[in-house]
N, C-alpha and C positions, 0 to 999 in steps of 0.2 A: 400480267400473265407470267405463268411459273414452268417451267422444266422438273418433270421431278425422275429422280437418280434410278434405274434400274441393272443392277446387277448381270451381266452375260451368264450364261449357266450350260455346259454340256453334261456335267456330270459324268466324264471317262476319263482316265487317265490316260496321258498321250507319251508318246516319246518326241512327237515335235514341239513345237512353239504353240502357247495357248494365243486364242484367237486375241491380240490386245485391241485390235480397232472396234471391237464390239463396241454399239450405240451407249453411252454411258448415262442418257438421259431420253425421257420419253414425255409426247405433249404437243404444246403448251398448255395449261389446264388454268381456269380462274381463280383467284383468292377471291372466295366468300368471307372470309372474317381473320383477325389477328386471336390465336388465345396463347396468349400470356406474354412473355418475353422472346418467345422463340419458338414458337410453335403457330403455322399457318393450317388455316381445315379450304379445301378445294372441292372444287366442285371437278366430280368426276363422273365418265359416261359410266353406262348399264355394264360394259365389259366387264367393268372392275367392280362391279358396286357391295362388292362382298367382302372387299379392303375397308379400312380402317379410313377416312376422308384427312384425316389430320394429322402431320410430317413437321418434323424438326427440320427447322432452316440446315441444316447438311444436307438434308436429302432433297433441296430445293436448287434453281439455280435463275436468276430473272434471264428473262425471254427476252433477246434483243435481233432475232433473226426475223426477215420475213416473211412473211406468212407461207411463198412457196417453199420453202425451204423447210417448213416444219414437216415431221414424222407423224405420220397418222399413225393412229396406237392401233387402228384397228388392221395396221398390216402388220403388226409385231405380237407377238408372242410372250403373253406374261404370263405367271402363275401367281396363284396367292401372296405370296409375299416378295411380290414385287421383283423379282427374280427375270431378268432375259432369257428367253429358251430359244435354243436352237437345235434343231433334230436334222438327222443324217438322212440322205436322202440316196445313195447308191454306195457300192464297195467298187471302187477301182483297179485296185491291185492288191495283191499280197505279196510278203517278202517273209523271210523267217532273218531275227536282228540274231547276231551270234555277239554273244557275251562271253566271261572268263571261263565259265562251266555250266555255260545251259545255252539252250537257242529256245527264243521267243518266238512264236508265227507273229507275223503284224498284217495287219491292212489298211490302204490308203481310202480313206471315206470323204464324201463329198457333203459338205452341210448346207444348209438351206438359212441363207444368213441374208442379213440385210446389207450387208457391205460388197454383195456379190457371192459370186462361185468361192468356195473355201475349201484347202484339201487339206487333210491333218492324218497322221499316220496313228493308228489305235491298235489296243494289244486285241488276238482275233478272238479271245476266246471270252471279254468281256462284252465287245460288241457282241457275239451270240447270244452272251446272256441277258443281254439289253435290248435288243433290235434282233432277232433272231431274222425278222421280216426282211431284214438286208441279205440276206444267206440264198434267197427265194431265185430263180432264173427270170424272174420279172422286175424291170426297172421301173420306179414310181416317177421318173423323167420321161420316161418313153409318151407320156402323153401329150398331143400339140399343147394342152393348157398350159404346163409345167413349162415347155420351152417356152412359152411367150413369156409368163412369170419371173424363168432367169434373167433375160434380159431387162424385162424392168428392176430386177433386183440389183443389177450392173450397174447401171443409172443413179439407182437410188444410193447405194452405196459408193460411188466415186463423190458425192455431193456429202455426204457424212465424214467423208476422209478427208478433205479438204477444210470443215467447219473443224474437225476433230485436232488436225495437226495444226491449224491456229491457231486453237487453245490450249496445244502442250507441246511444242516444242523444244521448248525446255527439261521439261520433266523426259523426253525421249534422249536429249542429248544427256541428260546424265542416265540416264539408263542402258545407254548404248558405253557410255565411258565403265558404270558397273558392269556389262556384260564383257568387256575384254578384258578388263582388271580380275575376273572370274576364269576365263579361258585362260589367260598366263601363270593362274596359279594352278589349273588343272595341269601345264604342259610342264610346268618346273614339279609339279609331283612325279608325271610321268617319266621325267628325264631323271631326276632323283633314285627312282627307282632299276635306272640304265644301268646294264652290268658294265663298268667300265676297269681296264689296269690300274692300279694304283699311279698315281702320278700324272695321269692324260685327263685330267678335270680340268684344266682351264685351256686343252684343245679341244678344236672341232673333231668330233668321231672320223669323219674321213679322211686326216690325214695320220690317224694315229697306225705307224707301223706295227704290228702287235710281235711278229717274228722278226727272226732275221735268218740269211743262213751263210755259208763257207766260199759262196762260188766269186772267182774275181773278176774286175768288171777292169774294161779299158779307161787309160786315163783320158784319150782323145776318139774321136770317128763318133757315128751316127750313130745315135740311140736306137737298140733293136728292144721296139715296143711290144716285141712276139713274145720275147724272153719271158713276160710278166706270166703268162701260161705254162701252167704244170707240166705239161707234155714238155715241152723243150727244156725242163730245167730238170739236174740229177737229182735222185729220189732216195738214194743213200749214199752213205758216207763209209770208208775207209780211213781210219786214224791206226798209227803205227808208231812205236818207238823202236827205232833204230840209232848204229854205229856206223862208222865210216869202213869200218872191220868185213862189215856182213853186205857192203855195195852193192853184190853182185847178184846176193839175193834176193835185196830189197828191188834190185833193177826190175828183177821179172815180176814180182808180186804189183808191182804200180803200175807197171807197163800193161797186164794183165786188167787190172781193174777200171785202169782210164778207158780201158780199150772198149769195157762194161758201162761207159758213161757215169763211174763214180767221180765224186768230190772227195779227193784227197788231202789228210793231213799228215807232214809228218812232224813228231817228235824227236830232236837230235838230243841224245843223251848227251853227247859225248861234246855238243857244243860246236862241234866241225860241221860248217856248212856249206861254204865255197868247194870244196871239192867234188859239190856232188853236182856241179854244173854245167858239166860235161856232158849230163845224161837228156835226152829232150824233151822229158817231160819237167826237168828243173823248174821252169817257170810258169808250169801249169798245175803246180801244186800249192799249200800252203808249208810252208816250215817255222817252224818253231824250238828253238834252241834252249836248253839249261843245263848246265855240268852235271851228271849223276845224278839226274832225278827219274824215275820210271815211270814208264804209261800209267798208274793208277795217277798220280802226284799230277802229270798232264793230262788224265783225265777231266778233274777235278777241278781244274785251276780254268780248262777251256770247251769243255765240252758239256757246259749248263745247258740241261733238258731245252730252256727258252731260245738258246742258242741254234740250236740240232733239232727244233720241233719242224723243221720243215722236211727231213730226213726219215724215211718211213722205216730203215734199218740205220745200225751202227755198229760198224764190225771194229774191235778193239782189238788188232792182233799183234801177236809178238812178230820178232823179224826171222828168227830161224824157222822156217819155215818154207815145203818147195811145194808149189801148187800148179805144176805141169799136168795133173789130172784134172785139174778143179777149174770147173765153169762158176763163177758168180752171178751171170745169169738164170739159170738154172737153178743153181743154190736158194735163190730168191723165190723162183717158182715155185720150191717143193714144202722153203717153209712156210710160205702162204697157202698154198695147199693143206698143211699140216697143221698149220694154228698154233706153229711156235713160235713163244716169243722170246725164248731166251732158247738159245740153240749152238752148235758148231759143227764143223765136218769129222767125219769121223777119219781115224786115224790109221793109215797101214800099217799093218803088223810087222811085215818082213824088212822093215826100212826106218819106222821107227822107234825113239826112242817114248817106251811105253810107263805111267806112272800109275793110271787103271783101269783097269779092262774095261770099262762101260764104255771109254772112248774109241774102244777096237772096232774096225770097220766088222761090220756084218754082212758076209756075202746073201747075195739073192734079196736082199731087204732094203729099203729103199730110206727107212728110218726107223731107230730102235729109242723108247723110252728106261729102258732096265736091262741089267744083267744078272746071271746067274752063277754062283760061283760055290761049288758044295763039300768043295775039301782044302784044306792050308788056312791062313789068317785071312780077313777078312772076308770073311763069308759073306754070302748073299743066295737067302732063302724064299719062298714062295711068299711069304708073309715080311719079308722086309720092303717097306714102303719107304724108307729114306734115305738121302744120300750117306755116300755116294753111288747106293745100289740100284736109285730111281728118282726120276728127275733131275737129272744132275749134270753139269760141265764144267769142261778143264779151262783155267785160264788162261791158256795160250793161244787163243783164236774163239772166244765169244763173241755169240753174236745177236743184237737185244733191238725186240721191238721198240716202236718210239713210245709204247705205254711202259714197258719194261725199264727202259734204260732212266724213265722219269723215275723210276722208284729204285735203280740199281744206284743212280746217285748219288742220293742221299744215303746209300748204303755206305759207302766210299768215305771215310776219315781221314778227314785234311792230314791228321801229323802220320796217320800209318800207313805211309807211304809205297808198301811194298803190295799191300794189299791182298794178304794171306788171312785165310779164317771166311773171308767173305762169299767166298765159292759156295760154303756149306749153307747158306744164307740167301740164296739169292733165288729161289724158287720161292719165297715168299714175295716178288716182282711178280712171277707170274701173273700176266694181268688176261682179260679177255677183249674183246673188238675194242677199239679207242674209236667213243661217237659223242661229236659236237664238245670234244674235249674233256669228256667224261669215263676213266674208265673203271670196271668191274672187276672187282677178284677172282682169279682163275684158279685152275688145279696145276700143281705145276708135276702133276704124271702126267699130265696130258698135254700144258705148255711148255713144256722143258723136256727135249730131245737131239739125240746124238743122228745127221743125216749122213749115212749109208752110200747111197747113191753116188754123193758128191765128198770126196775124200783128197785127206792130204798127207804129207811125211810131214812128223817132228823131227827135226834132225838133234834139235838137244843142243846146239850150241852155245857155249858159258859166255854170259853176257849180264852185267850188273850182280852177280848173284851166282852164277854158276846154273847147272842145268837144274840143281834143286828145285823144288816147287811146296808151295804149300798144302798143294793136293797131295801130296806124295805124304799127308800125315794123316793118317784116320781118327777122330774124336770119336769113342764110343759111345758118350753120353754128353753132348755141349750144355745142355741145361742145368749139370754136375761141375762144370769146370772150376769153382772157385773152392770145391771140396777136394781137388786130386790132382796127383801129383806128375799128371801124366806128361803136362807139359814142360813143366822144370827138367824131367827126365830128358827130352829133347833138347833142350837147350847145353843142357849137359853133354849129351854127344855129339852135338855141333862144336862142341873146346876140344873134341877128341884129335890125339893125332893123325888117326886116319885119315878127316875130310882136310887138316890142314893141309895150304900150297902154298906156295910163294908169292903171290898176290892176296887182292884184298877180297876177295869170296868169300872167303869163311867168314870173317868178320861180316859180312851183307848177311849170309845166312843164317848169324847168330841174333842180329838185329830183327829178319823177319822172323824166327819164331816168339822174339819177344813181344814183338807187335801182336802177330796171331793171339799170344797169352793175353795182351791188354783187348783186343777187338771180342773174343770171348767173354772174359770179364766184365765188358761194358752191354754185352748185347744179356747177360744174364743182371745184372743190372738193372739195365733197360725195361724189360719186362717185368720182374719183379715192382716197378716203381710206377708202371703203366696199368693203373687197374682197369681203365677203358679198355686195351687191347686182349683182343681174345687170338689165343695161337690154335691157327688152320690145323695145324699138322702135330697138335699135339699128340695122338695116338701114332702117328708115325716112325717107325724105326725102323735100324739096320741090325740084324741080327749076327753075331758073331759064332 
C-alpha cells in the first residue's frame, strides 16, 4: 500500500502565510504492478478514474500508518491533476492594508480544509472575482450540516498534524531558522534606510541628543525632570557684544530681557570680565571673552545654527543701544504675527543716530517693509524693489528666525570679521514656516521688515569702529562690483584727514571697507561659478 502526493491548491494570492500543513499525500491506494525502474500503476477508485493510474516513485510514499488513521479521499477534494483544493467558505472581516502609496481592501476568509477551521487574509477584490458567492448576506456555514462537518474536520485535522510534524521536523526547524534570517535582513534594510546625523550609527536612536542649547544647569540639587518640557525652557536667545565702557547700558538691555525669560549671551570684546559681577544677573548669563573681536567673529565661532536650533528667534545686537520703550515680548508677538523672519525695531528719529530712513520709526503703523524717498541721493521710487529701499535691515539690532539665522550663517566669513556688505545680502535668508526641519524660500518683501510698534534709540556710541556702519554705504549695482571703482573711492576717504582721531577707528573702518570690497567680490564670484543657483531677485533694484 502506497500514499500518493497531492498538491494543496487555493489559487489567491494572500498577504498572510500559505496554508503549510496542507495534507501532502492522499490514500492508501494498492500497487497492481511495477513498470519499469520507477514507475508504479495503482489501482484507483471511480473519483479519480479519469487520472492517469501510473506515478513515478516521487509522487509515492509506502503506507506505514494504520488503517484508522488513513484519509479517505472521498472527504478531500482533488482535481485532475492531482491537485488539493480547498474552497472558502465565509468572509470574516475586512481591513483596508496601507502600503507606501496605495491602500489595499483585504478580507479575512475562512476555508474549509481538512486540518480544521483556517483564516487567511485575501486582497477583496480578487476574492470577488473568484467567489463573488462569499459577497452574498447568506453564510454557507449557517447550515446544522456544515457545523457538524466543522467539527469533524477539527478532529480530523489535529490527527494529520501530529503524523505531519513527525515526518518534518526538521525541514520546519530550518525553515523557521530561514524565516528569521529573512526578517533581520528586512529590518537591517529598514534601519538602513533610517535618517540618522552623521556620526550616531553605532548609537541607539534614543539616546542620540540631536540639539543642544545655551541654558545652565546646577552643578548639585535634584533634577527638575519638568525642565525637559518646552513650556518651562526659554524659546530665544539674546547674544550681545559689549565693553566694560557701555555697563550701564548693557545693565538695562539684559535686565530687561532676562526679565522676558531670554537666554543670554554676552560677548566681552574688550576681554574684561570680572568687573561685571557686581551686576545680579552676572551669573545667570553665559560670557564669553576675546580681545577686539566683534559680534559677527562671535557670531561665528559660537552661534552654529545646530547650536541655537532650539531657540525660535536670535537677536544679534549691538550695545549702544536704550530700550526703555521696547517690550521683547511683544516684539516677538508682532513678528510672528507678521511672518518675519529677518526683522528689527524701528528707530526714533528725534534721539537717534540715523544711517537710513527705512529704519525710521513710522508713526500709526505697526510694521513697514519699504520706504520712500523722492528727492536728494539715494532715492527710493515706486518700482524700487531692492535694498536698501525694500526688504532690508540695519545691523545694529537684527533679529533672525531659526530658519533665517540657519542661512544667515553661512552668510557670515570667518576672516571678515566686521561683517559689512552682508546686510545687502541677507533677504536671500528669507525663509517661510520651518516644518519637520525643512524650510522654503520666502519673499523677503514680505519676510524682511522694520516693527513700528516696538521701537528703540541708537545712540551711535564709537565702539570697535566708531559709529560708522556699513549700511551707511549704498552699492548701486553689487552684481557690477568687480568693474567699478566705487569702492576704492571709499577706502580712499577713510585715509582722509577728516575722519582721522587719535585712536584706532580709522584704521578698523579702513579694514571694514576692505572686507566689504572682498565679501562683494566673492559673492559675485560665487554666482557666476554656481550655474545650479538661480537669483530670486534678479529683477530687483533700487532706483537712484
Amino acid at each position: 500500500m502506497v500514499l500518493l502526493k497531492a498538491s494543496p491548491w487555493k489559487g489567491v494570492v494572500r498577504f498572510g502565510k500559505k496554508g503549510k500543513l496542507a495534507p501532502r499525500y492522499v490514500g492508501p491506494f494498492k500497487i497492481l504492478e511495477r513498470i519499469g525502474k520507477v514507475s508504479y500503476k495503482l489501482e484507483l477508485p471511480d473519483e479519480i478514474s479519469n487520472v492517469h493510474p501510473t506515478f513515478h516513485v516521487s509522487n509515492l510514499r509506502k503506507c506505514l500508518a494504520d488503517q484508522d488513521l488513513q484519509v479517505p479521499l472521498d472527504d478531500i477534494r482533488i482535481n485532475d491533476t492531482m491537485h488539493f483544493i480547498e474552497r472558502p467558505v465565509e468572509i470574516m472581516d475586512r481591513e483596508v492594508k496601507k502600503l507606501k502609496r496605495s491602500r489595499i481592501p483585504i478580507v479575512k476568509v475562512r476555508w474549509e480544509s481538512k486540518r480544521g477551521p483556517e483564516f487567511t487574509w485575501e486582497r477583496e477584490d480578487q476574492m470577488k472575482l473568484k467567489y463573488p458567492h462569499l459577497f452574498t448576506t447568506v453564510s454557507l456555514m449557517s447550515e446544522p450540516k456544515s457545523r457538524t462537518s466543522a467539527a469533524t474536520l477539527v478532529l480530523t485535522a489535529s490527527l494529520i498534524f501530529v503524523f505531519y510534524l513527525l515526518g518534518t521536523s526538521l525541514f520546519a526547524n530550518d525553515f523557521k531558522i530561514l524565516q528569521r534570517s529573512e526578517m533581520g535582513l528586512k529590518d537591517a534594510e529598514k534601519c538602513k534606510n533610517r535618517c540618522r546625523p552623521p556620526g550616531t550609527e553605532a548609537l541607539p536612536e534614543g539616546i542620540v541628543a540631536k540639539t543642544s542649547d545655551l541654558q545652565m544647569r546646577p552643578l548639585w540639587g535634584s533634577y527638575d525632570v519638568d525642565f525637559q518640557s518646552h513650556s518651562n525652557r526659554s524659546m530665544s536667545l539674546l547674544a550681545i557684544a559689549v565693553g566694560i565702557k557701555q555697563k550701564h547700558l548693557v545693565n538695562e538691555i539684559i535686565k530687561k530681557f532676562l526679565k522676558n525669560d531670554f537666554v543670554v549671551m554676552v560677548f566681552h570684546y574688550d576681554g574684561i570680565v570680572d568687573q561685571w559681577d557686581d551686576l545680579e544677573w552676572a551669573t545667570r548669563v553665559i560670557h564669553i571673552s576675546a580681545m577686539n573681536q566683534t559680534k559677527w567673529w562671535f557670531a561665528k565661532r559660537f552661534l552654529h545654527p545646530d547650536i541655537v536650533a532650539e531657540y525660535e528667534y536670535i537677536f544679534l545686537w549691538d550695545e549702544d543701544l536704550d530700550i526703555k520703550q521696547f517690550n521683547p515680548d511683544r516684539y516677538i508677538s508682532i513678528i510672528r504675527e507678521e511672518q518675519l523672519d529677518i526683522s528689527q525695531p524701528a528707530l526714533d528719529p528725534r534721539k537717534s543716530e540715523i544711517h537710513h530712513q527705512i529704519t525710521v520709526r513710522q508713526k500709526n503703523l505697526k510694521v513697514h517693509r519699504r520706504y520712500f524717498k523722492l528727492r536728494g541721493g539715494g532715492r527710493c521710487y515706486d518700482n524700487s524693489t531692492g535694498p536698501p529701499c525694500y526688504g532690508w535691515v540695519e545691523m545694529m539690532a537684527p533679529v533672525f528666525s531659526k530658519a533665517a539665522w540657519r542661512c544667515a550663517w553661512y552668510l557670515i566669513q570667518n576672516d571678515l570679521v566686521h561683517g559689512w556688505g552682508i546686510d545687502f545680502q541677507l533677504g536671500y535668508c528669507a525663509q517661510a514656516i520651518l516644518e519637520s526641519s525643512i524650510s522654503s524660500l520666502g519673499d523677503r518683501k514680505q519676510k524682511v521688515g522694520v516693527v513700528d510698534a516696538e521701537y528703540i534709540v541708537h545712540l551711535g556710541v564709537p565702539s570697535l569702529g566708531g559709529s560708522n556702519h556699513a549700511s551707511n554705504v549704498t552699492r548701486p549695482n553689487h552684481m557690477n562690483a568687480k568693474n567699478s571703482t566705487y569702492t576704492d573711492d571709499l577706502v580712499k576717504a577713510s585715509n582722509s584727514s577728516d575722519i582721522h582721531t587719535e585712536d584706532y577707528r580709522p584704521e578698523v573702518r579702513k579694514q571694514s571697507y576692505i572686507e566689504m570690497r572682498i565679501f562683494w567680490s566673492r559673492w559675485d564670484k560665487a554666482v557666476e561659478n554656481d550655474k545650479c543657483w538661480v537669483d530670486r531677485y534678479a529683477n530687483d533694484k533700487k532706483k537712484d
